[in-house]
C-alpha positions in Angstrom: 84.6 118.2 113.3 87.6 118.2 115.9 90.8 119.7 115.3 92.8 118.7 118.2 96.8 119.5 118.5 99.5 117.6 121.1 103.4 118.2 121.0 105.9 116.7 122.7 110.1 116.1 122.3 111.7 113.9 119.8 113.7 111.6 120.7 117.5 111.3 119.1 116.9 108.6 116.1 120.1 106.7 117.5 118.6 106.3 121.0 118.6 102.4 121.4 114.9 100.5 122.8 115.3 100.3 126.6 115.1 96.4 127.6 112.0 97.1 129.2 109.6 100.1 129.4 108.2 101.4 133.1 105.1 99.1 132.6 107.6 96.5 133.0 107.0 95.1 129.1 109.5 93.6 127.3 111.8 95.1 124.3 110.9 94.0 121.1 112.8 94.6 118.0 110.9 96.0 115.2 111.5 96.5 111.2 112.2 99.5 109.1 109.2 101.5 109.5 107.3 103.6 106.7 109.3 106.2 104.9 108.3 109.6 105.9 108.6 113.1 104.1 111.6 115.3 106.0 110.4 117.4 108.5 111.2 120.9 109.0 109.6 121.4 112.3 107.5 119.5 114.1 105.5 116.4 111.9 102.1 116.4 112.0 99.1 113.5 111.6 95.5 113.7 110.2 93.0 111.5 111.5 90.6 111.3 109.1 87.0 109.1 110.4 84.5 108.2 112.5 83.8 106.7 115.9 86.3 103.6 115.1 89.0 106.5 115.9 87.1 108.3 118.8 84.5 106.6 121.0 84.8 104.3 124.2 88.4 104.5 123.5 90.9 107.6 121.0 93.1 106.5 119.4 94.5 109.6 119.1 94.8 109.8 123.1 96.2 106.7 123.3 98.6 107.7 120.7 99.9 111.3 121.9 100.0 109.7 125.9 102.9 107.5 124.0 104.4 110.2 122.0 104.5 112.4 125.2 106.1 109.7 127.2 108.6 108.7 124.5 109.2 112.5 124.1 108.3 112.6 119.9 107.2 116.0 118.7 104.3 115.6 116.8 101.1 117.2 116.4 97.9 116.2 115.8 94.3 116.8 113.9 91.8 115.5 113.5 88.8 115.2 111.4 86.7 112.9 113.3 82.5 112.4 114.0 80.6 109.3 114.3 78.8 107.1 111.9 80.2 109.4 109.1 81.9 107.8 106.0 84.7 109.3 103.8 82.7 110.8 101.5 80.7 112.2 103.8 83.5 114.0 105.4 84.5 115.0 101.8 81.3 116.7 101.2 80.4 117.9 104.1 83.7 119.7 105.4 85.2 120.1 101.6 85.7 123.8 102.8 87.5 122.9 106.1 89.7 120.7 104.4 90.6 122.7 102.0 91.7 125.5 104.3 93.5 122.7 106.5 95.1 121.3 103.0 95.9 125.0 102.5 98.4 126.0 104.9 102.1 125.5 104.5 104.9 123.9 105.6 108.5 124.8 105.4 109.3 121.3 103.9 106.8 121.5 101.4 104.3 119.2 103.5 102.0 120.1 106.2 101.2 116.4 106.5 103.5 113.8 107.2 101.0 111.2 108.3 97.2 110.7 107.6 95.2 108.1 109.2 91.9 107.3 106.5 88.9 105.1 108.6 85.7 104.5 106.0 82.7 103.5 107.5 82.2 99.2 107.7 79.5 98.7 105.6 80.9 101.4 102.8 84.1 98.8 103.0 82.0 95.2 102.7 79.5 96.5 100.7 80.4 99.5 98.1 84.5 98.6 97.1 83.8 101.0 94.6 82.9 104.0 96.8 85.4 103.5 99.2 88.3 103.4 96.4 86.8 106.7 95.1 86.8 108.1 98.6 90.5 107.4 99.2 91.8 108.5 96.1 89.3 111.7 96.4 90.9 112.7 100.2 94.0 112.1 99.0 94.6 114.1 96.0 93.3 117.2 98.2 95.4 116.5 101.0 98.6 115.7 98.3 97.8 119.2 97.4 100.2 120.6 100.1 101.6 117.4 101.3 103.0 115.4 98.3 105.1 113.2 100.5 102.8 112.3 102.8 102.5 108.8 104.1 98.9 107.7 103.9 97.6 104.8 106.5 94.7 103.2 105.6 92.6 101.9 108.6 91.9 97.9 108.4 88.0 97.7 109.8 87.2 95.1 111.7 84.1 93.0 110.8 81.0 94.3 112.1 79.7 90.8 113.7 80.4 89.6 117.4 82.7 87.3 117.3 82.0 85.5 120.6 78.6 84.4 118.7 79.2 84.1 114.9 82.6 83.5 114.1 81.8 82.0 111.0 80.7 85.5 109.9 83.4 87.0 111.4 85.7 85.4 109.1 83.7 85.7 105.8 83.8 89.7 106.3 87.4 90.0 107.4 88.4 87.6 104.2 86.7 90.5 102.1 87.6 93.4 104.5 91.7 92.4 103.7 91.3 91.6 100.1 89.7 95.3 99.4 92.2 97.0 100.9 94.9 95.2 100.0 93.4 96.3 96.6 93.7 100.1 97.5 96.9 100.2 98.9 98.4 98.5 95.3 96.6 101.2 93.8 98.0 104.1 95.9 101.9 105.5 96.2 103.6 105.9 99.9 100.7 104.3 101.5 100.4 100.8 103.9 97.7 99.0 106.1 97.1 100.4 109.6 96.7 96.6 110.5 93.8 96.8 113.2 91.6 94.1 111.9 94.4 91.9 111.6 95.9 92.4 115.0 92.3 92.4 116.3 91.8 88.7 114.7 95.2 87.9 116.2 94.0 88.3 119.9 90.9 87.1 119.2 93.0 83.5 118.1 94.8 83.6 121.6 98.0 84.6 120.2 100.7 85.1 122.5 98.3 83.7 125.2 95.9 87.0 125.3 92.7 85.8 126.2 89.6 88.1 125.1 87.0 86.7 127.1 87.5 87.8 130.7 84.3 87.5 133.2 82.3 86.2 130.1 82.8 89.7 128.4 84.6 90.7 125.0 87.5 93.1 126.4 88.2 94.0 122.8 85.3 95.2 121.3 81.7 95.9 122.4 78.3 97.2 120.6 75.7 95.4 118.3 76.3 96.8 115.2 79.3 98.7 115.1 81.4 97.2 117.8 83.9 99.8 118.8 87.5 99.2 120.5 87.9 99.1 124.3 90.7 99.5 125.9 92.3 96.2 125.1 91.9 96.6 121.5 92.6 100.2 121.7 95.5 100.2 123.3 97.0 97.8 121.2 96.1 99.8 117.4 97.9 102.8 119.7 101.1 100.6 119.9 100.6 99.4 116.3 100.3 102.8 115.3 103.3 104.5 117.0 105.8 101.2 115.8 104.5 102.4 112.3 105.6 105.7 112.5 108.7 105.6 114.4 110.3 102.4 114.0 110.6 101.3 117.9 108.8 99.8 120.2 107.0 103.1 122.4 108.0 102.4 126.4 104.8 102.5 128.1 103.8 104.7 130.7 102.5 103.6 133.7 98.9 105.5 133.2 97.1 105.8 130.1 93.7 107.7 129.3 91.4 104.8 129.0 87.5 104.4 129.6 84.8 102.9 132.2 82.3 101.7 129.7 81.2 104.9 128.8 81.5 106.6 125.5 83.5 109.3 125.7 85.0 109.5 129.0 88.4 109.4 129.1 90.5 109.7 132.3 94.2 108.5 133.4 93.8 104.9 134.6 97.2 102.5 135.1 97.9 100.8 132.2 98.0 97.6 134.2 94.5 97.7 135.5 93.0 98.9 132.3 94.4 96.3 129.6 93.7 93.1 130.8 97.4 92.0 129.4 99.6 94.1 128.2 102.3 91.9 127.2 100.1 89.8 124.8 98.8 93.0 123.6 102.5 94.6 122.8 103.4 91.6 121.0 100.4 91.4 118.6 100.5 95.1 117.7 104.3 94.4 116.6 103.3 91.7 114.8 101.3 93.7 112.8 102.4 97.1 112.7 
């Protein structure tokens, strides 16, 4: 388990979106975003998952190189190890949670944000087990955070989609139909849209093309197909709009991967997202 903490400033909540960032992206108006708990402080956000958050690509990286850049003050932890599911982590780190869900905050919540990523099969296969899981994670985090906003993390389907789209669509069908169903069945909680944006660029929309060289630049793997950089960058994007209401500028340098699990270093953003643009527009699409 990895408990991981970034801070940077906030910015004034007046402070209009530039017309374009320093990648050289375009301004995009976005709606209202989630309703957030008032912070005393700096906010925090729990990641709560597996390797969907944290693998070829973090999320959480991702995320914090746009808060730093943007100059939000937030920190972070996680709760992250691969091929666990939510009830996993809920049995096996009970006790680290509950000293996490333990501490206090000034404004009566400790978290403002949690991030929940089951496991794909637990999500296609057991609807019943991943409800429990939710509502199980959340009652011990609502513990010290009552007005937390909860996030819960759209899977993608496990099933390439250069080779069996017709798959591919029968599991994302069912992936957004069961959590649709826990989100009705949960207060102050929304979609963290990844499958759906991922299905988006996978359509071609606003021109992003996903084959490049013959190779998937969104996802890659046989079984559990993690995000790249593409896909990563763009659930970063998706993430921060959520939060924050604006579009995030974007720096010129990101930390993004080589095809290799795990290692992350600062590459420019325009030479490791194949197009940024697209990518930008389908994360506010679906934020």
């Amino acid at each position: 388990m990895v408990f991981l903490l970034v801070s940077c400033e906030r910015p004034p909540a007046s402070d209009p979106l530039r017309e374009k960032n320093s990648a050289g992206l375009a301004a995009i108006s976005a709606p209202s975003a989630i309703v957030a708990p008032e912070a005393k402080g700096t906010r925090r956000i729990l990641f709560v998952g597996n390797s969907h958050i944290r693998y070829y690509i973090s999320i959480p990286d991702l995320f914090a190189n746009l808060c730093r850049f943007n100059k939000v003050e937030i920190k972070e932890e996680q709760v992250v190890e691969m091929g666990i599911s939510l009830l996993d982590i809920y049995n096996d780190h009970k006790k680290k949670l509950e000293q996490a869900c333990s501490k206090k905050d000034p404004d009566g919540n400790y978290f403002d944000y949690v991030v929940l990523q089951e496991r794909t099969p637990v999500v296609t296969n057991n609807a019943a087990e991943y409800k429990a899981s939710v509502k199980r994670l959340m009652a011990l985090i609502r513990a010290n955070s009552p007005g937390a906003v909860f996030l819960v993390y759209e899977m993608a389907p496990s099933r390439d989609y250069v080779r069996n789209q017709d798959e591919f669509r029968k599991l994302y069908q069912n992936i957004l139909k069961v959590n649709r169903e826990i989100v009705a069945e949960q207060s102050n909680t929304k979609l963290y849209k990844v499958a759906e944006a991922i299905n988006a660029a996978y359509a071609g929309q606003s021109g992003y093309q996903y084959l490049v060289g013959g190779e998937d630049r969104l996802r890659r793997g046989n079984l559990t197909l993690h995000l790249l950089n593409d896909s990563g960058f763009m659930a970063a994007v998706q993430l921060y709009a959520s939060l924050f209401d604006r579009l995030p500028a974007i720096p010129s340098e990101m930390h993004f991967n080589d095809n290799e699990p795990g290692k992350l270093r600062l590459y420019a953003v325009k030479d490791a997202v194949s197009n940024p643009e697209a990518l930008l527009q389908i994360a506010m699409s679906y934020r």
